[in-house]
C-alpha positions as CSV (number, residue, x, y, z in Angstrom):
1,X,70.9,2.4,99.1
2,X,69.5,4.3,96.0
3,X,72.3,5.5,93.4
4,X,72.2,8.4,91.6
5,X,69.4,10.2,94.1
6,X,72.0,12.6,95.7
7,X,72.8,16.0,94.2
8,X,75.9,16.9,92.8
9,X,78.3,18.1,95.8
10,X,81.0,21.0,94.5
11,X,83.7,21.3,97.2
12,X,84.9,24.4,95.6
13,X,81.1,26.1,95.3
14,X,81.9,30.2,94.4
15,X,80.1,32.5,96.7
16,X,79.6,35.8,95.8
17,X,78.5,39.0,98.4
18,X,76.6,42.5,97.5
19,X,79.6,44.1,98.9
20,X,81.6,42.6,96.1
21,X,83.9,40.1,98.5
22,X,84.1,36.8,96.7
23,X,85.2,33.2,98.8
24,X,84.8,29.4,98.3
25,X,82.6,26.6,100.5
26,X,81.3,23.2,99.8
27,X,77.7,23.0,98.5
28,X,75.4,21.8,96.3
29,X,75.0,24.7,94.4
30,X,77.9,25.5,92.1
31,X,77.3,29.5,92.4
32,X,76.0,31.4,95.0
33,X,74.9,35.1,95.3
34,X,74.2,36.6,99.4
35,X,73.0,39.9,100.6
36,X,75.5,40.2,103.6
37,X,78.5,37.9,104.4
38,X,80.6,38.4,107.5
39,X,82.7,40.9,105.1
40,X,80.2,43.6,105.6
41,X,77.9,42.4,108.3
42,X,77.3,45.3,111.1
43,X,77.7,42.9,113.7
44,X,81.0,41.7,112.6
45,X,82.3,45.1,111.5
46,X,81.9,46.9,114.6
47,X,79.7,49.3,112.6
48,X,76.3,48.0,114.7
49,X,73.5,50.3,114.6
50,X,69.7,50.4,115.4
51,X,67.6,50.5,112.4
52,X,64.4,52.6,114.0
53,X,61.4,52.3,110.8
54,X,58.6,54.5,112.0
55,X,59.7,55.7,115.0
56,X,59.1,52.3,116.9
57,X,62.0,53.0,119.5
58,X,60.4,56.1,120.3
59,X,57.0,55.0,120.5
60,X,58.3,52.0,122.7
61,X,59.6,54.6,124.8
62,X,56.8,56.5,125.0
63,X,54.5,53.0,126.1
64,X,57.1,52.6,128.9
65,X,56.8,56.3,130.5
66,X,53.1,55.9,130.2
67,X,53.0,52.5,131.7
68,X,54.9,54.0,134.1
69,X,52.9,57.0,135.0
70,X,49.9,54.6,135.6
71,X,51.5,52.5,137.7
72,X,52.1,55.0,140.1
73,X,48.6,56.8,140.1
74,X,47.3,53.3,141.1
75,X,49.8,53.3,144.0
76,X,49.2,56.3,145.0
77,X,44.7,55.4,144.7
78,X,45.7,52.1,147.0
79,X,47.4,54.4,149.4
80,X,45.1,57.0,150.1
81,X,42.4,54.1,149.6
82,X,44.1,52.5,152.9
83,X,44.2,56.0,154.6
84,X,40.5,56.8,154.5
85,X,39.9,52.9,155.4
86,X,42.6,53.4,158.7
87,X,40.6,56.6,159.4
88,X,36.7,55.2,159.1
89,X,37.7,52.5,161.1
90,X,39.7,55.0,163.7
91,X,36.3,57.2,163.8
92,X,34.4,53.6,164.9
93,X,36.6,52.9,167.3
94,X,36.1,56.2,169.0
95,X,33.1,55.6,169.5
């Protein structure tokens, strides 16, 4: 093995969060600056919200109605498709 190729471990690296909470880990780094620790993270909070940019939800929403919708107008043309088939071949059969 190689000496000297590794970089320098600090067991007591200082990590410091947006929110201004400040805690210690191992890593090669001897300072570290985050966003979003588990501090002030939604998900850990209890504080969970959707972040809707551009209306997206809505116009997800609005896809699924109209998907919807569609689906059951081609139904509906398969149904009354069968019908007038089940009657054409009623009429030849009377006869």
């Amino acid at each position: 093995m190689k000496s000297d190729i590794h970089p320098t471990y600090y067991p007591e690296a200082k990590v410091t969060c947006a929110c201004g909470n400040k805690f210690s880990i191992g890593s090669t780094q001897e300072t570290i600056k985050v966003e979003i620790c588990s501090n002030c993270h939604p998900l850990y909070t209890g504080k969970e919200k959707i972040m809707d940019m551009a209306g997206r939800v809505e116009k997800f929403k609005t896809r699924r109605v109209e998907a919807g919708k569609r689906q059951e107008k081609i139904t509906a043309d398969k149904k009354a498709k069968a019908e007038r088939l089940k009657k054409k071949k009623e009429a030849k059969d009377a006869k």
